[in-house]
ChimeraX commands (.cxc) that place a marker at each C-alpha (Angstrom):
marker #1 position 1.61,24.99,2.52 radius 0.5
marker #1 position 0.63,24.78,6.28 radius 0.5
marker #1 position 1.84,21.05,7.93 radius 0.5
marker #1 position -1.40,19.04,7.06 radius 0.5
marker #1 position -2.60,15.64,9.24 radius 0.5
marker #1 position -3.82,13.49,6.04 radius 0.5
marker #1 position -4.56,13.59,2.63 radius 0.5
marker #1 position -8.02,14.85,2.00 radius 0.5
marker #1 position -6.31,18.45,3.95 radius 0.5
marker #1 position -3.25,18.45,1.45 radius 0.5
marker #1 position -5.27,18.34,-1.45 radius 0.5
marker #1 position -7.85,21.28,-0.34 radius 0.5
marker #1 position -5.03,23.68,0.80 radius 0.5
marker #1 position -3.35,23.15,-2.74 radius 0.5
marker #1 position -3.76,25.63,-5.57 radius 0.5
marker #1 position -7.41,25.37,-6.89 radius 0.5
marker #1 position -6.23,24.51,-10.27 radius 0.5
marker #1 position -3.92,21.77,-8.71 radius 0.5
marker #1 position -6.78,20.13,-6.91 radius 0.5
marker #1 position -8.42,17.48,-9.44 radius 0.5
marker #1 position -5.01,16.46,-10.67 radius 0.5
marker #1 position -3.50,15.69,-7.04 radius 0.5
marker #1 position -7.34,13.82,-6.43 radius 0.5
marker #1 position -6.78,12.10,-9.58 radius 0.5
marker #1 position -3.10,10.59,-8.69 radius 0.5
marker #1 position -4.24,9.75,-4.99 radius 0.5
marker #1 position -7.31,7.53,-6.76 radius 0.5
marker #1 position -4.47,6.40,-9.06 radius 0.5
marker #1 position -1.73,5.15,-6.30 radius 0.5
marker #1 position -4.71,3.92,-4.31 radius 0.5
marker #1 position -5.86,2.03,-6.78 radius 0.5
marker #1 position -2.21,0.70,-8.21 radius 0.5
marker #1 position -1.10,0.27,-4.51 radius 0.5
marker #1 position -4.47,-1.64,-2.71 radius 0.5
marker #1 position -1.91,-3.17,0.00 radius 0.5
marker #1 position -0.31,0.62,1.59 radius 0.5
marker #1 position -1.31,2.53,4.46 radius 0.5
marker #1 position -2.29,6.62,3.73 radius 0.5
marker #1 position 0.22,8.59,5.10 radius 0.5
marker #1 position 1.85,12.20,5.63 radius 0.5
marker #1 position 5.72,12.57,5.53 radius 0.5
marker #1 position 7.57,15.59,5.41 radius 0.5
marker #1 position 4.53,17.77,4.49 radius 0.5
marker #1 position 3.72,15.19,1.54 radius 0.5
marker #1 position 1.18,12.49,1.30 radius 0.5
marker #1 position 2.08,9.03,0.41 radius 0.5
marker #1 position 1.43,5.23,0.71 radius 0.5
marker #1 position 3.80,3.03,2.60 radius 0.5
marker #1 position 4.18,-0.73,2.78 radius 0.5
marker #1 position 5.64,-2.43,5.42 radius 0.5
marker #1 position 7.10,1.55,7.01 radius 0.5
marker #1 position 8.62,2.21,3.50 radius 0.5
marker #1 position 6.75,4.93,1.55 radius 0.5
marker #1 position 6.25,3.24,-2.06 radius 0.5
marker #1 position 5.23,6.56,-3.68 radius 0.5
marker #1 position 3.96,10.10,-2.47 radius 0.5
marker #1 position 3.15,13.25,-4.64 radius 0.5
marker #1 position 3.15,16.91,-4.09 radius 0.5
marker #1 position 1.72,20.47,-5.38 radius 0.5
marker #1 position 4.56,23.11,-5.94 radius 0.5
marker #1 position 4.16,26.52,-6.99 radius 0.5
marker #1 position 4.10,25.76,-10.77 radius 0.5
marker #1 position 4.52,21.62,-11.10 radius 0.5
marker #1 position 2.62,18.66,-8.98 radius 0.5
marker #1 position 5.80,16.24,-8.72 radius 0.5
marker #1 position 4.97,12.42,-7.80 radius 0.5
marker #1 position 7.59,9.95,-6.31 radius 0.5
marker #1 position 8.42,6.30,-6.12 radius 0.5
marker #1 position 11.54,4.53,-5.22 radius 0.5
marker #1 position 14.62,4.89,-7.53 radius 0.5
marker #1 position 14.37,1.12,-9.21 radius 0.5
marker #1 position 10.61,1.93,-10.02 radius 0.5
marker #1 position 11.51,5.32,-12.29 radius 0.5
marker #1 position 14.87,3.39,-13.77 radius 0.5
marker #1 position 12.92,0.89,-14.58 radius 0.5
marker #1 position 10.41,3.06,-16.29 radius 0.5
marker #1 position 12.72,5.57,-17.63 radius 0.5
marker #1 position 11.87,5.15,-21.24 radius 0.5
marker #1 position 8.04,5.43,-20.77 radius 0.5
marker #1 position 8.35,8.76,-18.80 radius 0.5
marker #1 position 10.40,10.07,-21.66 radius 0.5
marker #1 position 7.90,8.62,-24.26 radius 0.5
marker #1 position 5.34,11.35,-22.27 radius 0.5
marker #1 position 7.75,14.17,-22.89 radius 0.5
marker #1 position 9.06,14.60,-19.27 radius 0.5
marker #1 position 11.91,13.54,-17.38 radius 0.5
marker #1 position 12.76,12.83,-13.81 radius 0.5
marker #1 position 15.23,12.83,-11.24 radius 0.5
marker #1 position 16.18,10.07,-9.22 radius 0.5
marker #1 position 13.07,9.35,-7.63 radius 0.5
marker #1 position 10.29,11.35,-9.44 radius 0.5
marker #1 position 8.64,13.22,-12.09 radius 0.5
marker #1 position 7.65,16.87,-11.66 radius 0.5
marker #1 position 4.76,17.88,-14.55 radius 0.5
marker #1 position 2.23,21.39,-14.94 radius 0.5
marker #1 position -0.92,20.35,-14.16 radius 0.5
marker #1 position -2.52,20.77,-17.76 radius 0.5
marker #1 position 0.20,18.15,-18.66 radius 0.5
marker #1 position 0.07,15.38,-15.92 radius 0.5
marker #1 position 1.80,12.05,-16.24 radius 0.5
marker #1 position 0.03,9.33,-18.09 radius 0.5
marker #1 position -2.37,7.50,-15.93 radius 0.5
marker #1 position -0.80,4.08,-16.66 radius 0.5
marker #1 position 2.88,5.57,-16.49 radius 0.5
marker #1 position 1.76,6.09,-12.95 radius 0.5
marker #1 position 0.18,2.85,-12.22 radius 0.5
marker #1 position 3.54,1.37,-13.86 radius 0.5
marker #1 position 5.73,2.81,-11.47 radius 0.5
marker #1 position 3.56,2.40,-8.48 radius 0.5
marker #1 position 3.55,-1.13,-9.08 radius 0.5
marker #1 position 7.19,-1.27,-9.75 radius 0.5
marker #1 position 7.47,0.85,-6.77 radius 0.5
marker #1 position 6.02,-1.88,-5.08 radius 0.5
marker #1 position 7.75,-4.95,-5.88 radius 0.5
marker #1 position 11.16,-2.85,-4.76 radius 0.5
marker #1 position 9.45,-2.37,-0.87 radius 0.5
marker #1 position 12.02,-5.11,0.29 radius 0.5
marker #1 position 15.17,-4.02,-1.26 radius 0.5
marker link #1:1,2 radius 0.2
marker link #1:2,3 radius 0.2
marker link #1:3,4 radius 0.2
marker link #1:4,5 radius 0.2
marker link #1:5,6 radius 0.2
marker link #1:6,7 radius 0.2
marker link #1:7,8 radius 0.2
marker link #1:8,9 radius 0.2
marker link #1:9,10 radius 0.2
marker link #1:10,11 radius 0.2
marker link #1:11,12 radius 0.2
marker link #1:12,13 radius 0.2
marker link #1:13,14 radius 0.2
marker link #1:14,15 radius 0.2
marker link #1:15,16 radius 0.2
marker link #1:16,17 radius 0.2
marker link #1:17,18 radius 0.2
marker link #1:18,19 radius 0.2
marker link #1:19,20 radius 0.2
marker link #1:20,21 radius 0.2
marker link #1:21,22 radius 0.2
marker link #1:22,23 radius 0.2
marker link #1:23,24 radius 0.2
marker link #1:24,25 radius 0.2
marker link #1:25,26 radius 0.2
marker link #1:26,27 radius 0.2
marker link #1:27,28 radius 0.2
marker link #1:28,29 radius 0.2
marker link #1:29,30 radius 0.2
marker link #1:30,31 radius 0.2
marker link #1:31,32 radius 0.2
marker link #1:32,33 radius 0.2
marker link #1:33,34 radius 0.2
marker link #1:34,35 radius 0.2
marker link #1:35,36 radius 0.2
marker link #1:36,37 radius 0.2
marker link #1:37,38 radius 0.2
marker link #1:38,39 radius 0.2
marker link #1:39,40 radius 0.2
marker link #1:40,41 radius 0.2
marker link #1:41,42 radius 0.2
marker link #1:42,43 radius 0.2
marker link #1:43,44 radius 0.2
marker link #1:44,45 radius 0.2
marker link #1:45,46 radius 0.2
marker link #1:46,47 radius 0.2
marker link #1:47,48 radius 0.2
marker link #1:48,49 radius 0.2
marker link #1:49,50 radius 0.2
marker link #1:50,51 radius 0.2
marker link #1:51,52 radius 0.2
marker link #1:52,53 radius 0.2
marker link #1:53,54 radius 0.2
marker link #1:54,55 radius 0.2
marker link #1:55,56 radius 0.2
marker link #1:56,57 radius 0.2
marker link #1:57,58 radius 0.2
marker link #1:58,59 radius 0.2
marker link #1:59,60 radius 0.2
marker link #1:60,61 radius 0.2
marker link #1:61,62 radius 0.2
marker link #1:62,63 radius 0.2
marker link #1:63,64 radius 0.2
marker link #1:64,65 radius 0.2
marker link #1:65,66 radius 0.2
marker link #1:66,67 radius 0.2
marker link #1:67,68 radius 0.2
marker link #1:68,69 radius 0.2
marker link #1:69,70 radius 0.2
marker link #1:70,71 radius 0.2
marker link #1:71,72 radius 0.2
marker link #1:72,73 radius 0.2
marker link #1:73,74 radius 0.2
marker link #1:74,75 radius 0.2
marker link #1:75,76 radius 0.2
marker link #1:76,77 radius 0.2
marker link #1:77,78 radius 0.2
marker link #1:78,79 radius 0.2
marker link #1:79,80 radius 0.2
marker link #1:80,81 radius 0.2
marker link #1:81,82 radius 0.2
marker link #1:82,83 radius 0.2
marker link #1:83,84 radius 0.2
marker link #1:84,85 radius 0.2
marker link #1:85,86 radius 0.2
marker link #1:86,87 radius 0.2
marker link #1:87,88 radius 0.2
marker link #1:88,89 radius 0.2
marker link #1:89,90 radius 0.2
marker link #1:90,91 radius 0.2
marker link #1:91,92 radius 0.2
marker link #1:92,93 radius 0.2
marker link #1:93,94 radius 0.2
marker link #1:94,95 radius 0.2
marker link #1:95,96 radius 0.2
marker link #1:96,97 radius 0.2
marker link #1:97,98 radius 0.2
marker link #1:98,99 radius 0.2
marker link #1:99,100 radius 0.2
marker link #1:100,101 radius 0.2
marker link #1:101,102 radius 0.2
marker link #1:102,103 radius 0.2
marker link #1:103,104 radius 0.2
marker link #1:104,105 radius 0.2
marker link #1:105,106 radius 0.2
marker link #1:106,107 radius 0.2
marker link #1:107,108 radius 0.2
marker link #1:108,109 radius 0.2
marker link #1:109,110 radius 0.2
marker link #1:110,111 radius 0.2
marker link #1:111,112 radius 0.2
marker link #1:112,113 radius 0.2
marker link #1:113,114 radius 0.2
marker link #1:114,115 radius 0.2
marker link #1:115,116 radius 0.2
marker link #1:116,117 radius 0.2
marker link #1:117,118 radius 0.2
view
């Protein structure tokens, strides 16, 4: 994917098939996150608080992967493996005809949150 200025262009130069579920998680962190800025980081959107991204997601070539600080997925561990995935450090990759959980993602944006000031 080409370097992209803002969300809106991430989401329509991502695979057509990846489209809804990327719109879907950006209405999602918006939502879960009413307090961070819309940004672009590394070629990935995201929401920061106070200059510390909070959460940001991403279209690969066969996953969508969305990210949140380490605490947030620790803290959450249990209910990502509860949806049949797992996750590295700081996020969970997913096909798109098997996305995370709506409120597994509002979870971990929230707890993504409350870590801003660690």
């Amino acid at each position: 994917m080409a370097t992209v200025p803002d969300h809106d262009s991430y989401i329509a130069t991502a695979p057509e098939a990846f489209r809804p579920v990327l719109e879907h998680l950006r209405d999602l962190l918006r939502e879960a996150l009413p307090d961070a800025e819309e940004m672009v980081a590394y070629n990935m959107p995201g929401f920061r608080i106070r200059g510390k991204v909070v959460a940001s997601y991403a279209a690969f070539s066969k996953k969508i992967g969305v990210y949140f600080l380490a605490p947030a997925i620790s803290e959450h561990a249990g209910a990502i493996a509860g949806a049949g995935l797992s996750a590295s450090k700081t996020g969970v990759t997913f096909p798109p005809n098997k996305p995370l959980p709506d409120h597994v993602v509002t979870q971990l944006a929230s707890a993504s949150s409350r870590h801003v000031d660690d």
